[in-house]
C-alpha positions in Angstrom: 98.8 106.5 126.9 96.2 104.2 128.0 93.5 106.5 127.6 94.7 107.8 123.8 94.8 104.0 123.3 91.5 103.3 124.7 89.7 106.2 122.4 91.5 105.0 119.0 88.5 103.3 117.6 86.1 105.9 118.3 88.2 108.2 117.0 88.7 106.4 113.3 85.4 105.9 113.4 83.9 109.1 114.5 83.8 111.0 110.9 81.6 107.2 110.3 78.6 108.9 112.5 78.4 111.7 109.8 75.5 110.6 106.6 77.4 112.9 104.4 80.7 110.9 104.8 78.8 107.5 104.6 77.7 108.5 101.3 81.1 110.7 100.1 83.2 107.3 101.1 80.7 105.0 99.5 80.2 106.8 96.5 84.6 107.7 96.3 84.8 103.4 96.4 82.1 102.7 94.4 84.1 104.4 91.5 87.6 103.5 92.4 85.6 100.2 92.3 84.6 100.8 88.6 88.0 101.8 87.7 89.3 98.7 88.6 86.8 97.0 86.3 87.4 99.4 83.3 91.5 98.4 83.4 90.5 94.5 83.4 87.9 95.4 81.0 89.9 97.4 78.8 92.7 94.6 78.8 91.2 91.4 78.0 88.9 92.5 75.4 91.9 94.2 73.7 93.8 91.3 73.9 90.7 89.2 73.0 90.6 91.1 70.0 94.2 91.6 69.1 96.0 88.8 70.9 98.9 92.2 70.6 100.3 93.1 74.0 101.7 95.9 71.9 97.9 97.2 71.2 96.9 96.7 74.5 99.8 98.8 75.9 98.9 101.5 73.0 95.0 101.2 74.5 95.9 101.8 78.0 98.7 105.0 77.2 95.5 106.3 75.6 93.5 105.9 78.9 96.6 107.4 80.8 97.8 110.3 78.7 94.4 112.4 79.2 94.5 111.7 82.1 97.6 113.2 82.6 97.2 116.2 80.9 94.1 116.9 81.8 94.1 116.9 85.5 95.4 120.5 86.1 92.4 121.8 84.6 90.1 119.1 86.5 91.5 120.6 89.4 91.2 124.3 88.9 87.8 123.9 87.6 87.3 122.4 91.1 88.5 125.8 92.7 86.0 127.7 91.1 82.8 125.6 90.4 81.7 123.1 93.0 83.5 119.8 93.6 80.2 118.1 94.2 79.0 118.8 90.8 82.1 117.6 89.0 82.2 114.1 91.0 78.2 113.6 89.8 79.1 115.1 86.1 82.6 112.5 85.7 80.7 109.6 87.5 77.5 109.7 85.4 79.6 110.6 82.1 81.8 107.3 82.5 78.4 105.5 83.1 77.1 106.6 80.0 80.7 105.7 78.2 81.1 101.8 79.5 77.5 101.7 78.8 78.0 102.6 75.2 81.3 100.1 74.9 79.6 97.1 76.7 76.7 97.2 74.0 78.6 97.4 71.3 80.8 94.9 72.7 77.8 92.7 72.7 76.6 93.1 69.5 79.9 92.5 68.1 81.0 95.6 66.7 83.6 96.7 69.0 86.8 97.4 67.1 90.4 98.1 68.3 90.2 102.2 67.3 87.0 102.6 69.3 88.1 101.0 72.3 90.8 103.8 71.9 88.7 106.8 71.3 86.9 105.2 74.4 89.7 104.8 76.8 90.7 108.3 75.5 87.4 109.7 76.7 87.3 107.7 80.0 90.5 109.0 80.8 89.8 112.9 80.2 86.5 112.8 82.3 87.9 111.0 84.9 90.7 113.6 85.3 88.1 116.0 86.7 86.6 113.2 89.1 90.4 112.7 90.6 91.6 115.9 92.1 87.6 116.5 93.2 87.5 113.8 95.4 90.1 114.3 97.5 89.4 118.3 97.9 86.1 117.7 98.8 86.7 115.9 102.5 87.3 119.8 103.4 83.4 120.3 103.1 82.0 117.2 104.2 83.6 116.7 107.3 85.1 119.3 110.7 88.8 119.7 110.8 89.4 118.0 113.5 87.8 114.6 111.8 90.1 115.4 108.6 92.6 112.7 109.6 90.5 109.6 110.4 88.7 110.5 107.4 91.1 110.3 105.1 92.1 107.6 106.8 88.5 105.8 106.2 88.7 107.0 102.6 92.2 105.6 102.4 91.0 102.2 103.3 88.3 102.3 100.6 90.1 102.7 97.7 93.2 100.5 99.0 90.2 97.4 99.2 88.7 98.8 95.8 92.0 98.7 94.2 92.7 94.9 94.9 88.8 93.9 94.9 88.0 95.6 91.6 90.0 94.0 89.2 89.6 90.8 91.0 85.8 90.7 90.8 86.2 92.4 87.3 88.1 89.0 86.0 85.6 87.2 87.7 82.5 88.8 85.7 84.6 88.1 82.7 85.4 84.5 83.4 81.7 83.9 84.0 80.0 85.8 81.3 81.7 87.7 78.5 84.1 90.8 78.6 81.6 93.3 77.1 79.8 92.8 80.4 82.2 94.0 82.6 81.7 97.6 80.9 77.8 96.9 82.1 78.5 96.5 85.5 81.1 99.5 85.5 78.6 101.9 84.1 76.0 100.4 87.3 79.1 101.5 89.8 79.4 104.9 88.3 75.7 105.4 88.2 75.7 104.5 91.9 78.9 106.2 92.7 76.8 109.7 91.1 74.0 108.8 93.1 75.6 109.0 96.6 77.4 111.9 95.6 74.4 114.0 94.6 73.0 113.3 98.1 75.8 115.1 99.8 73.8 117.4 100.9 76.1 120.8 100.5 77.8 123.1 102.8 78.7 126.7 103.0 82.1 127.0 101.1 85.1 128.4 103.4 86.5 131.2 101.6 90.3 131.1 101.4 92.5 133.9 101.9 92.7 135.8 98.3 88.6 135.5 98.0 88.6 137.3 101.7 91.1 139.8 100.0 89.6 140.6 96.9 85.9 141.0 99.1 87.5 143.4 101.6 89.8 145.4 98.5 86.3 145.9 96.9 84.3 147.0 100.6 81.5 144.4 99.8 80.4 147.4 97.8 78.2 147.2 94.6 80.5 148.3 91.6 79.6 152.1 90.4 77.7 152.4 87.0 80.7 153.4 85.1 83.6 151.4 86.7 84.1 148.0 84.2 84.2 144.8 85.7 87.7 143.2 85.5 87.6 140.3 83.6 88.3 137.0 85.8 92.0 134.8 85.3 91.5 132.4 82.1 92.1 129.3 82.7 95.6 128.9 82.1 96.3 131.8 84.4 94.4 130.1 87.0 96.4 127.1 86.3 99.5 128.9 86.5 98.9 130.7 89.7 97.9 126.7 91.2 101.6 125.9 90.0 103.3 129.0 91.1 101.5 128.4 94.5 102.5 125.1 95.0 106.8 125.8 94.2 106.5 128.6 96.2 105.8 127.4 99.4 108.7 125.8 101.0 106.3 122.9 103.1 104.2 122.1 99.8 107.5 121.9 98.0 108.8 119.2 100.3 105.4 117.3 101.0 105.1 117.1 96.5 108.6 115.8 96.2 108.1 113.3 98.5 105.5 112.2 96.9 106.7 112.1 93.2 109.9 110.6 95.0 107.5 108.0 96.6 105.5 107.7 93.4 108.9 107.3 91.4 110.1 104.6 94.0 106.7 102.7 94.0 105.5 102.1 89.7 108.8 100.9 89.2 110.4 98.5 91.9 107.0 97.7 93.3 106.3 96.2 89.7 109.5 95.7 87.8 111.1 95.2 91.0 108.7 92.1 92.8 108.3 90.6 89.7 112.3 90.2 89.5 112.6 89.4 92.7 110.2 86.8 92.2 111.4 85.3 88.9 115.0 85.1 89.3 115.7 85.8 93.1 113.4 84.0 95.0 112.5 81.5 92.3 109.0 81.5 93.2 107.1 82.8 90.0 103.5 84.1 90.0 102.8 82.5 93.2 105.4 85.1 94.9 104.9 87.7 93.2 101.0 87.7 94.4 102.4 87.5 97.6 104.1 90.1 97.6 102.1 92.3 95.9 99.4 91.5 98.6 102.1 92.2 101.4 102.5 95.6 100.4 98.3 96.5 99.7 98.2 94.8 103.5 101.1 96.4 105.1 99.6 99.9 103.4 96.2 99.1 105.0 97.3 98.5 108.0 99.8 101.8 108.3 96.4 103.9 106.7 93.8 102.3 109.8 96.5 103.3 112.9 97.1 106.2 111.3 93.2 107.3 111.8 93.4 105.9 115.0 96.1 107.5 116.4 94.8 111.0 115.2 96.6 114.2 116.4 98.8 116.7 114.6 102.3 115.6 114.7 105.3 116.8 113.0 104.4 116.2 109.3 108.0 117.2 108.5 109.3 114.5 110.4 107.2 111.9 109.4 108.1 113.1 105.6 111.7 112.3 106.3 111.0 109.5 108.4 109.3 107.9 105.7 112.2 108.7 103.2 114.2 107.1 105.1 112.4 103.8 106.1 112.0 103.4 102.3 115.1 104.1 101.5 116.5 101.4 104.3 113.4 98.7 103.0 114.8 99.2 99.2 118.4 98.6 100.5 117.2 95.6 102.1 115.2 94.4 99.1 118.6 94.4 97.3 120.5 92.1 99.8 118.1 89.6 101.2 117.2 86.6 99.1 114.8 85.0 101.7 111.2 84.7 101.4 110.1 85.7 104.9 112.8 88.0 104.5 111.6 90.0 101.9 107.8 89.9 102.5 108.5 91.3 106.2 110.0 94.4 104.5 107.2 94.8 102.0 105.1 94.7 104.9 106.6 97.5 106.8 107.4 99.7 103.8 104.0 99.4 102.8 102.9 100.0 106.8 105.2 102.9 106.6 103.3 104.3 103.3 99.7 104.4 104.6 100.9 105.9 108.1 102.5 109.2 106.9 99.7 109.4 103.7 97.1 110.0 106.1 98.9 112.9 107.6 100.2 114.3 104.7 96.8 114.3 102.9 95.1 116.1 106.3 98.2 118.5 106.2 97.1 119.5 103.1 93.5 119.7 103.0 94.0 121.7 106.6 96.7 124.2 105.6 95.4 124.9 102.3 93.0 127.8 100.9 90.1 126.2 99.8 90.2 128.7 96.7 93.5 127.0 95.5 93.0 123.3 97.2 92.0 121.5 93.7 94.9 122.9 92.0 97.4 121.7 94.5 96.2 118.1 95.0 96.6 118.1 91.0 99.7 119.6 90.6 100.8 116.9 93.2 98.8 114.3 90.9 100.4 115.2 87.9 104.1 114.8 88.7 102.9 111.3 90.1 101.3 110.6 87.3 104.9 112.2 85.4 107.1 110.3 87.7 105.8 106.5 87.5 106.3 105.8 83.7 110.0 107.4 84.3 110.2 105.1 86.8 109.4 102.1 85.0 111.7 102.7 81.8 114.7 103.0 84.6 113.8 100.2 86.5 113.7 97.8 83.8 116.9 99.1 82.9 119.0 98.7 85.8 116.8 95.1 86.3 119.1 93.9 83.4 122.2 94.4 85.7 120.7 93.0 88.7 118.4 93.8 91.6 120.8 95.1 94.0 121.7 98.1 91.2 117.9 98.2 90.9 117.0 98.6 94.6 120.0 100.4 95.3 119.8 103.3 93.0 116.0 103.4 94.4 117.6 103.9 98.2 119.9 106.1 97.1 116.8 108.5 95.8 114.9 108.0 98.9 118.2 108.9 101.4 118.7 112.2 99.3 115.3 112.8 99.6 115.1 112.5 103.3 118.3 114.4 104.2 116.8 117.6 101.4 113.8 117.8 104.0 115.7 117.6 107.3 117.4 120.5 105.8 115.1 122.6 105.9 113.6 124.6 109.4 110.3 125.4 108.4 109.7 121.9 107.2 110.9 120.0 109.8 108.7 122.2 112.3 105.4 121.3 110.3 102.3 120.2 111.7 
């Protein structure tokens, strides 16, 4: 024990030694970074020019929806082309975007229907940036370094997420909002920068490319034999999906996470900021709090989980972390104490970051390479799918109280957890 102890912080920091995953984690925050500009960006000059919460809410669902919809196809294209080359081509192409809008911000001219058209269009290219980034680690970075590098990465965008919009509304408060765009097109420009000097690695061929090479004998095709047409897109997209269901481990690891993602949009935003208002009684104040409790607690759980490395029983974890949820929720419900309250956010959030580490090396280890994009966006998707769900039924059962709120979340989560321990194969996962 004392020895595994002793060689956790070389072992989070190992994949640190490698230049490629300098610049891959650098580059990864630097745009994560810019994202969180482009939402504080996107918001104040909306309401700046509106004063409408109603337009702004319409600006951002056109931001989301491409997004959405678009991801699938980011990912699939990242089966087939190269990863690298997508990051650079999404990075540089929302340079060139908040570039255009922060100039014509300046100059005056910005109007409500372009900063739509524009959120539309930073949302569509960043779908192919999302799904790349995370199936890239694969070829940066040995197997074995897999899980304190996602745990490094996981770190990253955790900071960028709280750092982003906070230095974002400082730019604004200082200077104008238009310049905000400026200085998210400088973080996508360097974001494309670092990526491009990844310098690339021999692609590991996944089982159906090994297949189809040793079906054709790595033989040149005769004169008169046509060349089968490859899978359009859509077929490519469907074969991602039909992968995914099919597999009884991928199944369980993607509901979790669309149950997490469904238990997270809505009583980690509807839900603290009831808490706060009418439980607690401690408005914004506690409500920052607790927000920063859970981005904390997350940290935390995403660092020991580098550290303490190793392949353990992913299955278990899954249902571990089902359940701790699902006991923090119940908890959330009863307890109107400050302390109370912040030390469960704390663990949940602890609890979060631990098992996402593994999960996301389970993954990126288990997978093909050939069909690793179209997973991690089939997974992306249903988060994407779950959250807004989450937040029209959350604000619903808030009406009744928090304990119906919290409770019904639990409820979710305990189902969830006993559906995994159910299963053999799952529960024997590594």
């Amino acid at each position: 024990m004392t020895t595994t102890l002793a060689g956790a912080g070389p072992r989070l920091w190992a994949p640190a030694r490698h230049r490629p995953f300098r610049l891959l984690w650098l580059g990864q925050s630097l745009s994560l970074l810019g994202d969180g500009f482009s939402v504080v960006a996107f918001s104040w000059i909306t309401l700046g020019l509106t004063g409408s919460t109603l337009t702004l809410g319409y600006v951002l669902a056109f931001q989301a929806v491409p997004r959405a919809l678009l991801t699938l196809v980011g990912g699939t294209l990242g089966d087939s082309w190269s990863t690298r080359t997508l990051m650079i081509a999404s990075s540089w192409a929302r340079a060139a975007l908040m570039t255009v809008v922060g100039l014509t911000g300046l100059t005056g001219h910005l109007t409500v229907w372009m900063l739509c058209v524009a959120a539309a269009l930073f949302g569509a290219v960043d779908a192919f940036f999302q799904p790349a980034r995370v199936s890239i680690l694969p070829s940066v970075v040995d197997e074995s370094l897999l899980t304190p590098a996602n745990a490094l990465l996981g770190a990253g965008s955790r900071t960028a997420a709280v750092v982003g919009p906070a230095v974002g509304g400082l730019v604004i408060a200082l200077t104008r909002a238009p310049v905000a765009f400026l200085v998210d097109a400088v973080c996508f420009v360097l974001c494309g920068w670092c990526v491009s000097r990844i310098g690339p690695r021999a692609r590991t061929q996944g089982p159906v490319a090994r297949k189809t090479e040793a079906a054709a004998g790595k033989a040149e095709p005769a004169a008169d034999t046509v060349a089968e047409r490859p899978p359009s897109l859509g077929a490519r997209i469907r074969e991602g999906v039909v992968f995914t269901l099919r597999d009884p481990r991928l199944r369980t690891i993607v509901a979790l996470d669309t149950a997490v993602n469904f238990c997270y949009a809505g009583p980690f935003t509807v839900g603290f900021a009831t808490l706060a208002d009418q439980v607690l009684r401690g408005g914004s104040a506690t409500l920052g709090v607790l927000n920063g409790s859970l981005a904390a607690g997350a940290m935390l759980g995403t660092l020991v989980g580098g550290a303490v490395g190793g392949t353990p029983r992913v299955g278990l974890l899954v249902a571990a972390l089902a359940g701790w949820l699902g006991a923090g929720m119940a908890v959330l419900g009863l307890v109107h104490s400050t302390a109370g309250v912040v030390a469960t956010v704390l663990a949940m959030g602890f609890a979060i970051g631990f098992q996402g580490v593994f999960g996301l090396s389970w993954i990126q280890r288990n997978i093909p390479k050939d069909v690793l994009g179209r997973v991690i966006a089939v997974d992306m998707v249903l988060g994407y799918a779950a959250a807004p769900l989450s937040l029209i039924a959350c604000g619903a059962l808030a009406r009744v109280d928090t304990l119906a709120l919290f409770g019904a979340v639990a409820a979710v989560l305990a189902l969830t957890g006993l559906a995994v321990l159910g299963s053999r194969e799952v529960r024997r996962m590594r």
